[in-house]
mmCIF file as Biopython writes it, N, C-alpha, C and O atoms, coordinates in Angstrom:
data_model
#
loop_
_atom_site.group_PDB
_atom_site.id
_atom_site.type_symbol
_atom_site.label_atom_id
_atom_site.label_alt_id
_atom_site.label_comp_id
_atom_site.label_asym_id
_atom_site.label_entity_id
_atom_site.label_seq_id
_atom_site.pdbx_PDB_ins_code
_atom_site.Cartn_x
_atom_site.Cartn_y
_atom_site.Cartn_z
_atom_site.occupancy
_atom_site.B_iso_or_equiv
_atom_site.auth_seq_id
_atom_site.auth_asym_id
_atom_site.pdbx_PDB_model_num
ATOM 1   N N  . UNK A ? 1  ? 118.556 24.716 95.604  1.0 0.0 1  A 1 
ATOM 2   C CA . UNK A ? 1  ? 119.325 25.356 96.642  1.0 0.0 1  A 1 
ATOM 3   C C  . UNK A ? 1  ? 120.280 26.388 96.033  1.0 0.0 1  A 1 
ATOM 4   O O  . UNK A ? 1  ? 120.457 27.567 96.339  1.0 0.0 1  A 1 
ATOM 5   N N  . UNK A ? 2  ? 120.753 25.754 95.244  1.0 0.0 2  A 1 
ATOM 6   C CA . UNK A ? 2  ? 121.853 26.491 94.251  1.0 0.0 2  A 1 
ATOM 7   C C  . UNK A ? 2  ? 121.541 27.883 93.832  1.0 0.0 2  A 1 
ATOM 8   O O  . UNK A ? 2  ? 122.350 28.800 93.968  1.0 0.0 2  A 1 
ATOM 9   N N  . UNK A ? 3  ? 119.577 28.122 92.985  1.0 0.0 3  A 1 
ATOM 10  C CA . UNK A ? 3  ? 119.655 29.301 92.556  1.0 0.0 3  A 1 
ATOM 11  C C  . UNK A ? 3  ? 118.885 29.838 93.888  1.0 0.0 3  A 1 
ATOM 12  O O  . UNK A ? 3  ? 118.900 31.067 93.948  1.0 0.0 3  A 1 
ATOM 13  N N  . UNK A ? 4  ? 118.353 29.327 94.750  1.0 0.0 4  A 1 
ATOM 14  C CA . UNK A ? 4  ? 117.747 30.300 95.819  1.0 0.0 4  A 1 
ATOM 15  C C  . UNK A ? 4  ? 118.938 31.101 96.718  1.0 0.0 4  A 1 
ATOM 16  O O  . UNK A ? 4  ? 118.731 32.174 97.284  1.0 0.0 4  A 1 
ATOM 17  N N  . UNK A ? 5  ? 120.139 30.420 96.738  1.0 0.0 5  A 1 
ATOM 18  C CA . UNK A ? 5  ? 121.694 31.410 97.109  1.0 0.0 5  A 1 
ATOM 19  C C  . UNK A ? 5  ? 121.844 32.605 96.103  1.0 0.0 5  A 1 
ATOM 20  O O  . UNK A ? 5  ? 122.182 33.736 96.453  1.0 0.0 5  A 1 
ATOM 21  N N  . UNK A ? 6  ? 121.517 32.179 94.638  1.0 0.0 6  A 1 
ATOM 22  C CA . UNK A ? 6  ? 121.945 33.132 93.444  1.0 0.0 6  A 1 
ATOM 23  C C  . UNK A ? 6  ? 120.737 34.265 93.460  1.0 0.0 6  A 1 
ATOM 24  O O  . UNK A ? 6  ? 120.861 35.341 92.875  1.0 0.0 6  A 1 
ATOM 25  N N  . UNK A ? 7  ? 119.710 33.937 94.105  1.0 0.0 7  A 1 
ATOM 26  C CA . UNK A ? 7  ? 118.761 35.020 94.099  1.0 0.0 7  A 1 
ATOM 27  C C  . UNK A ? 7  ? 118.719 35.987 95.291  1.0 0.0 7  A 1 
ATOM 28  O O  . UNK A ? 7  ? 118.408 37.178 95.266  1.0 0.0 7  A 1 
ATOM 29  N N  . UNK A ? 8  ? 119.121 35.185 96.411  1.0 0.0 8  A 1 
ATOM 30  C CA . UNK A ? 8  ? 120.033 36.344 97.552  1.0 0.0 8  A 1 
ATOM 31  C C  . UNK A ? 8  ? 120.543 36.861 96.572  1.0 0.0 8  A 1 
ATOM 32  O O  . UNK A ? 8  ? 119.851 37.607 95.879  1.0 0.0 8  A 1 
ATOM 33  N N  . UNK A ? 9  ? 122.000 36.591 96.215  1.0 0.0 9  A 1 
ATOM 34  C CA . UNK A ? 9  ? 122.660 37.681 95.753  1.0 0.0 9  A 1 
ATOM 35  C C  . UNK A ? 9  ? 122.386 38.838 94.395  1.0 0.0 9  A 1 
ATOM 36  O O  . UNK A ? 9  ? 122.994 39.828 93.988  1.0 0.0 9  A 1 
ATOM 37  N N  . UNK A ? 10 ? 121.271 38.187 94.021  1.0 0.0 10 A 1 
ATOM 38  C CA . UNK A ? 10 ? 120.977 39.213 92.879  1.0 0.0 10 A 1 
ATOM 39  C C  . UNK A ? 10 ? 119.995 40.394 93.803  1.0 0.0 10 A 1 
ATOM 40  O O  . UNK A ? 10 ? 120.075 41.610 93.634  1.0 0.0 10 A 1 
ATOM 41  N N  . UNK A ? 11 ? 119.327 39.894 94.525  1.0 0.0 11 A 1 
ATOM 42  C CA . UNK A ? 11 ? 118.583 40.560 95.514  1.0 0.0 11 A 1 
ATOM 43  C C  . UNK A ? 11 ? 119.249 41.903 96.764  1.0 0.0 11 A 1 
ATOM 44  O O  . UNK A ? 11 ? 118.699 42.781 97.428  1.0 0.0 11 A 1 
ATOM 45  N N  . UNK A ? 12 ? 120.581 41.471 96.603  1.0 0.0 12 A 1 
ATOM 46  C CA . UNK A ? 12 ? 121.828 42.330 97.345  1.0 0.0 12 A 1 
ATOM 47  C C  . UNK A ? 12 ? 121.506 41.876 98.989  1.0 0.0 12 A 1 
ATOM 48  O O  . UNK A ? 12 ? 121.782 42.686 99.874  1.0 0.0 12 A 1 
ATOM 49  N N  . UNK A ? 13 ? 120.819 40.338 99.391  1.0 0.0 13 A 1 
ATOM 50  C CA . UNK A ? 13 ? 120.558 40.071 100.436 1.0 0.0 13 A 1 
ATOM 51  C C  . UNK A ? 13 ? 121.230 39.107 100.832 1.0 0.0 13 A 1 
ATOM 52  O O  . UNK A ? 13 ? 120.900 38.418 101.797 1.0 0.0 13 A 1 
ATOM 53  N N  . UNK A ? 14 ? 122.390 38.906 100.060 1.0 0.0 14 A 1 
ATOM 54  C CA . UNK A ? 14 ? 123.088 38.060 100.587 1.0 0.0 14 A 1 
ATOM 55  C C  . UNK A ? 14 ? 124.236 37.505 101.742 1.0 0.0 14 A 1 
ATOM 56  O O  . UNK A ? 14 ? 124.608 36.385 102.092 1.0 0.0 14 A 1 
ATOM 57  N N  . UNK A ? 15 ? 124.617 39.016 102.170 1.0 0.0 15 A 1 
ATOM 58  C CA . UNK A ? 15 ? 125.350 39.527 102.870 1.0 0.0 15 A 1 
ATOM 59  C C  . UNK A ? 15 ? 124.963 39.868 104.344 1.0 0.0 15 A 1 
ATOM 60  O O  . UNK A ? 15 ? 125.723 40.136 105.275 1.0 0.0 15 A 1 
ATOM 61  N N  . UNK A ? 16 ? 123.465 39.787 104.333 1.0 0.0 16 A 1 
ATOM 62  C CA . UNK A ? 16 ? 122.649 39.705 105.133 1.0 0.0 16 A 1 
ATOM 63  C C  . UNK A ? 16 ? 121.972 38.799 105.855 1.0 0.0 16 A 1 
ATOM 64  O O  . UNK A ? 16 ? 121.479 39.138 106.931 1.0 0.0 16 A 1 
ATOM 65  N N  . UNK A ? 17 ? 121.805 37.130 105.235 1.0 0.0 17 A 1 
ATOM 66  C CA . UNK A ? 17 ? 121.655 36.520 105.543 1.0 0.0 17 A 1 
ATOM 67  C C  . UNK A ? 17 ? 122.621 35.129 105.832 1.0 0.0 17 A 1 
ATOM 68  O O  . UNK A ? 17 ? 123.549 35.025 105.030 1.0 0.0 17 A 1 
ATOM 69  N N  . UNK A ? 18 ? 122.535 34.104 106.814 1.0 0.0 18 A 1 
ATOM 70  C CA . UNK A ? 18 ? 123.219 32.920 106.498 1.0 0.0 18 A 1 
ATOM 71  C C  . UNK A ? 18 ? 122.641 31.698 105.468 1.0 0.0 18 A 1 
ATOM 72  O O  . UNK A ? 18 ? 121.653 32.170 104.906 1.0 0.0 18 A 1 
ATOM 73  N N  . UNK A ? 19 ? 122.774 30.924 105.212 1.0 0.0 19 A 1 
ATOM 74  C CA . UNK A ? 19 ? 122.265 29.707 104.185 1.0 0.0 19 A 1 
ATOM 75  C C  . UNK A ? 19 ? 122.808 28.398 105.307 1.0 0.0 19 A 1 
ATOM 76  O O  . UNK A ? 19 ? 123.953 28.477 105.752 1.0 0.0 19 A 1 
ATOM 77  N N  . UNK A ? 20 ? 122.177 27.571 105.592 1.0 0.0 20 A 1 
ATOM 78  C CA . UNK A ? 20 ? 121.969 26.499 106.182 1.0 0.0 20 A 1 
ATOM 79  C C  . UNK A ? 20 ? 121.581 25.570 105.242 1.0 0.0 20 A 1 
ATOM 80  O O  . UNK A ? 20 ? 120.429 25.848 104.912 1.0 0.0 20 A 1 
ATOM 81  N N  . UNK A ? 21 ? 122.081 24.364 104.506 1.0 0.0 21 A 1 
ATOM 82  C CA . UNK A ? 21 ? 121.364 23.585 103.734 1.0 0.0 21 A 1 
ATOM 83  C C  . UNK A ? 21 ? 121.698 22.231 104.317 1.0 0.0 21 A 1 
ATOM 84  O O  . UNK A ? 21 ? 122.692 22.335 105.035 1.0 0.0 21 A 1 
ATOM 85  N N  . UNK A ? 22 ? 121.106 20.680 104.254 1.0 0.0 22 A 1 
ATOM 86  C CA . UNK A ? 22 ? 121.158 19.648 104.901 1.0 0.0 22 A 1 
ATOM 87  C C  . UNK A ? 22 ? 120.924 18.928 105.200 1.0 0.0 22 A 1 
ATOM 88  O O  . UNK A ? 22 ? 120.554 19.377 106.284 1.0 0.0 22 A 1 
ATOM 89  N N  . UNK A ? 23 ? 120.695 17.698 105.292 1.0 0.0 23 A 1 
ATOM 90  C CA . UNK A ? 23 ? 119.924 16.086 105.094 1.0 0.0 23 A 1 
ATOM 91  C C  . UNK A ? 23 ? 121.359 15.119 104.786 1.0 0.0 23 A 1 
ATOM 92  O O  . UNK A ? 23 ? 122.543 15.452 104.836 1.0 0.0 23 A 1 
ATOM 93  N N  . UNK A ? 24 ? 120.841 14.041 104.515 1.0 0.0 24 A 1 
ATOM 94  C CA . UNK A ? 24 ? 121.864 12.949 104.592 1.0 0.0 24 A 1 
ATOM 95  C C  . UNK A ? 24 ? 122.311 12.611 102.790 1.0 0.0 24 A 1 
ATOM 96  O O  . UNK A ? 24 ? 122.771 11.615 102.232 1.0 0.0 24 A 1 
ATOM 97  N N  . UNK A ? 25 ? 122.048 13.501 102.470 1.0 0.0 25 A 1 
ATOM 98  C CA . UNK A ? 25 ? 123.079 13.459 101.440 1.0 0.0 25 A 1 
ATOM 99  C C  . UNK A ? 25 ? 123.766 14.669 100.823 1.0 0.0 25 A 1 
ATOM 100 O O  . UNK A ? 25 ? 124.209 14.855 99.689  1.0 0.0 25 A 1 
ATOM 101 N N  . UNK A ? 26 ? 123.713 15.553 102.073 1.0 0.0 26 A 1 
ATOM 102 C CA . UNK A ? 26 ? 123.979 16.767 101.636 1.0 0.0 26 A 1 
ATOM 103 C C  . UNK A ? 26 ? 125.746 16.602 102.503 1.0 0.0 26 A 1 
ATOM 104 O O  . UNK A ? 26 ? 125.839 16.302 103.693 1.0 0.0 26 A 1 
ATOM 105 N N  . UNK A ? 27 ? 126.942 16.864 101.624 1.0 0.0 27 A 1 
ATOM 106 C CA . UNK A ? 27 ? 127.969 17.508 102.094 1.0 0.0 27 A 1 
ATOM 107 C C  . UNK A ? 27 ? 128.427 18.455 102.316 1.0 0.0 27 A 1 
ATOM 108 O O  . UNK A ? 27 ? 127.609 19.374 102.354 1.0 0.0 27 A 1 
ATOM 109 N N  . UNK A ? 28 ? 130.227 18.942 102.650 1.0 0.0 28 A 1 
ATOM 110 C CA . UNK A ? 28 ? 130.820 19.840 101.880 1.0 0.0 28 A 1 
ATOM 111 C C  . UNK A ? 28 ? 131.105 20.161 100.594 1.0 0.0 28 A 1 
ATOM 112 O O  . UNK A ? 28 ? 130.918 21.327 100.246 1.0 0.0 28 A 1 
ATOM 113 N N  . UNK A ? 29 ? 131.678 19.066 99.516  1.0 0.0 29 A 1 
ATOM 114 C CA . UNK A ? 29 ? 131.168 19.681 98.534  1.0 0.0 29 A 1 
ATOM 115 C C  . UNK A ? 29 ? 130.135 20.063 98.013  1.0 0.0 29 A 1 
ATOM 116 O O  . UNK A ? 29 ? 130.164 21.060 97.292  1.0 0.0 29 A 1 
ATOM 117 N N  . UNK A ? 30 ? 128.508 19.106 98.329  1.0 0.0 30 A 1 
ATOM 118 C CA . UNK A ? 30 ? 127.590 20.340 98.034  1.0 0.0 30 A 1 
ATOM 119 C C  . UNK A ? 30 ? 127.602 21.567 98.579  1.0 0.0 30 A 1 
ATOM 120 O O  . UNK A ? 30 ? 127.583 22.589 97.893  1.0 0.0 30 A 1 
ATOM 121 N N  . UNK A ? 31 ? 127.639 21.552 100.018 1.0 0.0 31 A 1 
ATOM 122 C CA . UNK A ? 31 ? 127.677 23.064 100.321 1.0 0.0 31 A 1 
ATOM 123 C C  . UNK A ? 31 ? 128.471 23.971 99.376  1.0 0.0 31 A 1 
ATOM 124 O O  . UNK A ? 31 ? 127.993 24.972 98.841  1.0 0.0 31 A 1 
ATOM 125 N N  . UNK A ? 32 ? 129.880 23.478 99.200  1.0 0.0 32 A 1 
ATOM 126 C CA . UNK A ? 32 ? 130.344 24.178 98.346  1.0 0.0 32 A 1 
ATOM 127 C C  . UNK A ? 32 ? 129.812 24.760 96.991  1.0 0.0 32 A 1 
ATOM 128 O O  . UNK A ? 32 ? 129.989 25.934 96.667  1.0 0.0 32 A 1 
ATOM 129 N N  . UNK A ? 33 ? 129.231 23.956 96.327  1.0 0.0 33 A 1 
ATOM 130 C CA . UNK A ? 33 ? 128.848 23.977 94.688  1.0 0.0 33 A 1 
ATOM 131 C C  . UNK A ? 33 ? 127.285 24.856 95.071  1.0 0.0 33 A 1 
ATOM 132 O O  . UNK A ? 33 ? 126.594 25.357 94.184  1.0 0.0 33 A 1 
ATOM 133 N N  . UNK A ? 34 ? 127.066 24.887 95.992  1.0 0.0 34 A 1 
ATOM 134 C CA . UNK A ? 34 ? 125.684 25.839 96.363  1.0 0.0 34 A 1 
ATOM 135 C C  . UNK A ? 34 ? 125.846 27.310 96.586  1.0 0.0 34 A 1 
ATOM 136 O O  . UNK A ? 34 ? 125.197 28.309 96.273  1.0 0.0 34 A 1 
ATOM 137 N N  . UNK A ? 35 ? 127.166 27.030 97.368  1.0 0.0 35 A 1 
ATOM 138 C CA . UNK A ? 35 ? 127.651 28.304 97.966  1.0 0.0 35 A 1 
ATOM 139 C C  . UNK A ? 35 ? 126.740 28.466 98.997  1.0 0.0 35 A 1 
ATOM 140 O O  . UNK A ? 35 ? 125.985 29.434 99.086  1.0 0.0 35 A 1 
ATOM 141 N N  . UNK A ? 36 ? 126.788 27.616 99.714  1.0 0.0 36 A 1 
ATOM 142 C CA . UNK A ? 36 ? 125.747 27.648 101.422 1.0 0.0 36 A 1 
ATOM 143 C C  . UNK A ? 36 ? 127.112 28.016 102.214 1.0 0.0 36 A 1 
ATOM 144 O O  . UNK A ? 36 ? 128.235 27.801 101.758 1.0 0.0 36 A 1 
ATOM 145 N N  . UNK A ? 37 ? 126.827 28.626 103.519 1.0 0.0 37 A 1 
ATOM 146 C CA . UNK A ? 37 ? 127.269 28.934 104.663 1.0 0.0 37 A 1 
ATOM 147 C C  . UNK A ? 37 ? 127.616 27.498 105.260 1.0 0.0 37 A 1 
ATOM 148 O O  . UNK A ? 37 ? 128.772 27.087 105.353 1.0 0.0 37 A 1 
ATOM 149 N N  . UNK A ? 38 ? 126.715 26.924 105.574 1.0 0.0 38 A 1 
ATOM 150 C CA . UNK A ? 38 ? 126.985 25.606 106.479 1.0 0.0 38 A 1 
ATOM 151 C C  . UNK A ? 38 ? 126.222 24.632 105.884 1.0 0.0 38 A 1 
ATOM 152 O O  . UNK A ? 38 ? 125.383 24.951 105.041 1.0 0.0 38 A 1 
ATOM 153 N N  . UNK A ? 39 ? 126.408 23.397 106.229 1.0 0.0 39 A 1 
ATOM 154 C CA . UNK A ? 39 ? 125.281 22.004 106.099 1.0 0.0 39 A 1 
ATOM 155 C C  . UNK A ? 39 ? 125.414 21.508 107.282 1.0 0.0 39 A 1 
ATOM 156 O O  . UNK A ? 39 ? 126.279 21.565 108.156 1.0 0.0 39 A 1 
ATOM 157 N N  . UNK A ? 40 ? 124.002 20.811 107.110 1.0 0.0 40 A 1 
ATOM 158 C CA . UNK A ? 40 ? 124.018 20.090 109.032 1.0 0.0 40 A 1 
ATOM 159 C C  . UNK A ? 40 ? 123.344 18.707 108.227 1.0 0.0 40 A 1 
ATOM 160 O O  . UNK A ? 40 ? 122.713 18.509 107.189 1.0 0.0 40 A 1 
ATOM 161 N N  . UNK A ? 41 ? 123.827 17.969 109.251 1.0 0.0 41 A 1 
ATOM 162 C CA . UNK A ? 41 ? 123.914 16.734 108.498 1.0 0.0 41 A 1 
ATOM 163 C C  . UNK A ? 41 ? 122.747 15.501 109.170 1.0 0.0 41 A 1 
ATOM 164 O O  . UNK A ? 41 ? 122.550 14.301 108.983 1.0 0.0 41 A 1 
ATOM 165 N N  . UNK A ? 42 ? 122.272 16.355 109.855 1.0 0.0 42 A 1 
ATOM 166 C CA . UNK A ? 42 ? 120.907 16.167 110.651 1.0 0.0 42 A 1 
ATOM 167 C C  . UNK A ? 42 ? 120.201 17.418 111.012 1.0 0.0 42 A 1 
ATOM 168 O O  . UNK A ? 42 ? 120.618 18.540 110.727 1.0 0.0 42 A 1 
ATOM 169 N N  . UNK A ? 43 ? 118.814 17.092 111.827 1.0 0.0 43 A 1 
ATOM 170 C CA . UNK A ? 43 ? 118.394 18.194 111.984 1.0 0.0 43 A 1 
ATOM 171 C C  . UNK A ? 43 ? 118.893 18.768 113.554 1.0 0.0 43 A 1 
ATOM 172 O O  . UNK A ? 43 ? 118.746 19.905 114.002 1.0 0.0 43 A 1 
ATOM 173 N N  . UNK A ? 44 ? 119.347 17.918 114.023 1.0 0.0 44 A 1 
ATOM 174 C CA . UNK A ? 44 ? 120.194 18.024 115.346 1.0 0.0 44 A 1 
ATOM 175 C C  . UNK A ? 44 ? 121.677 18.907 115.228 1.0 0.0 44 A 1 
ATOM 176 O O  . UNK A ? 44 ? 121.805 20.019 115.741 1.0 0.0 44 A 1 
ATOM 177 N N  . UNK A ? 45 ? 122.592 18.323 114.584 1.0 0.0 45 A 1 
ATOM 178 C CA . UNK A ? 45 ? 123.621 19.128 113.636 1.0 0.0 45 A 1 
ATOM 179 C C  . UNK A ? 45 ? 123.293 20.379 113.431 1.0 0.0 45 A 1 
ATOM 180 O O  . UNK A ? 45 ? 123.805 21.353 113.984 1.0 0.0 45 A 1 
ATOM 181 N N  . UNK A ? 46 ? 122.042 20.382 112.269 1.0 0.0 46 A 1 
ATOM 182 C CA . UNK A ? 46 ? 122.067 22.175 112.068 1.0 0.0 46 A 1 
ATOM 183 C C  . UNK A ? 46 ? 121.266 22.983 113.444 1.0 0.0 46 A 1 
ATOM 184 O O  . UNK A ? 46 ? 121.607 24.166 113.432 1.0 0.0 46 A 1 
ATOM 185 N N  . UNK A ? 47 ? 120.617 22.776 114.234 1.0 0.0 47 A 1 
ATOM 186 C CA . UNK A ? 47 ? 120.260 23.555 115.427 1.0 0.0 47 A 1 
ATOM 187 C C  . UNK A ? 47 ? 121.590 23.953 116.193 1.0 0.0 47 A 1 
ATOM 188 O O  . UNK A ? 47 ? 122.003 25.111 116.252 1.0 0.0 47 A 1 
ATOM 189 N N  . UNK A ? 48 ? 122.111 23.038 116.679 1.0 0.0 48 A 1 
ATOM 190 C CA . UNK A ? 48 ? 123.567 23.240 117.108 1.0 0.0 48 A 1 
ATOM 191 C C  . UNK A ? 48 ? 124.562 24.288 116.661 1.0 0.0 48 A 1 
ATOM 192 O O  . UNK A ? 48 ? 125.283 25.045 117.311 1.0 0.0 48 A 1 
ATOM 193 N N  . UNK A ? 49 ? 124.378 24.099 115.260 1.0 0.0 49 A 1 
ATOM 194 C CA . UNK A ? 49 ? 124.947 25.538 114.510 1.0 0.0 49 A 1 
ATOM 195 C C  . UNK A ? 49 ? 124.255 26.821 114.285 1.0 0.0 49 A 1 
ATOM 196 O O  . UNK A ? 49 ? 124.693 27.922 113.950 1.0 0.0 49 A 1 
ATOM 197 N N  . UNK A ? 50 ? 123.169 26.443 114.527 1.0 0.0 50 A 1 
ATOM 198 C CA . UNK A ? 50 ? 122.410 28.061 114.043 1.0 0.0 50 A 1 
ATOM 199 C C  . UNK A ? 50 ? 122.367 28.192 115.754 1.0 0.0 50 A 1 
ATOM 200 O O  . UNK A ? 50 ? 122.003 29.362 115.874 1.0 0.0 50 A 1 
ATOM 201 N N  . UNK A ? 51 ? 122.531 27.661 117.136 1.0 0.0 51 A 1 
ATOM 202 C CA . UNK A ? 51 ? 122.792 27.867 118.209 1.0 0.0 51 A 1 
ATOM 203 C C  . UNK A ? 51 ? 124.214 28.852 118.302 1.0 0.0 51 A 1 
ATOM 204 O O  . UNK A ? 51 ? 124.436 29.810 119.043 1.0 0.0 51 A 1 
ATOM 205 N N  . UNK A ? 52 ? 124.988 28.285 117.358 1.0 0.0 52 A 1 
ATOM 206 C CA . UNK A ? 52 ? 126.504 29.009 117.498 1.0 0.0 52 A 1 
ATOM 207 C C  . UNK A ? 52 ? 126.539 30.394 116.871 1.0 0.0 52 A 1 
ATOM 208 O O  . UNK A ? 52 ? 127.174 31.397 117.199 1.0 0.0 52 A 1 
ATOM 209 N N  . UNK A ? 53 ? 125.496 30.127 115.666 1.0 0.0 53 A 1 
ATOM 210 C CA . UNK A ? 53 ? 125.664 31.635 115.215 1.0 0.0 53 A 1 
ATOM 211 C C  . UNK A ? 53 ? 124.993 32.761 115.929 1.0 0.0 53 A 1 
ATOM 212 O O  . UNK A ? 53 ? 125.590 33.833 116.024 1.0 0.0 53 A 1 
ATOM 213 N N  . UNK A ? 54 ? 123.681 32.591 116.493 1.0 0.0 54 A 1 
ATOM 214 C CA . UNK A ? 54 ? 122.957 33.479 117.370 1.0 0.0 54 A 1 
ATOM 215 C C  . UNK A ? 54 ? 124.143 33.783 119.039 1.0 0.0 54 A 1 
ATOM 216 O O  . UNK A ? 54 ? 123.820 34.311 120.102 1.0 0.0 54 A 1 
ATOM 217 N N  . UNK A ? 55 ? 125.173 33.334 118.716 1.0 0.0 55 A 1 
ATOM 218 C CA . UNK A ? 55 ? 125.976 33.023 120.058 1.0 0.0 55 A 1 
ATOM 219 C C  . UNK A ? 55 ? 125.067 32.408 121.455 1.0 0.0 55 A 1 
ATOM 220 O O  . UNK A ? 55 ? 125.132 32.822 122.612 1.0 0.0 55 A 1 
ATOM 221 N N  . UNK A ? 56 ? 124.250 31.328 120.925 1.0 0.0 56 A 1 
ATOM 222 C CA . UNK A ? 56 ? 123.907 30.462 122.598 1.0 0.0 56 A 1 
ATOM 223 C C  . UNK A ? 56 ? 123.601 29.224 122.869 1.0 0.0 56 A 1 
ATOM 224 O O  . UNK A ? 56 ? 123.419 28.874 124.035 1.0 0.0 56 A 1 
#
């Protein structure tokens, strides 16, 4: 997860896209140490959020 974020940004596509990462052992500090946008902590969780980002 970690270098597929680092290859957005070597790619200059990072700025462009969001990162969603997530399952039941995924946190905030992983998100953090990934440098993901969000984690959903189900697959219910992350729809909900990628609902919020499309605004609906």
């Amino acid at each position: 997860m970690k270098k597929t974020v680092e290859a957005l940004e070597e790619a200059g596509l990072r700025e462009r896209v969001k990162v969603m990462i997530g399952g039941g052992q995924i946190d905030d500090e992983v998100r953090k140490y990934v440098h993901a946008d969000a984690y959903g902590k189900d697959a219910v969780a992350a729809v909900n959020l990628c609902r919020q980002w499309i605004g609906g």
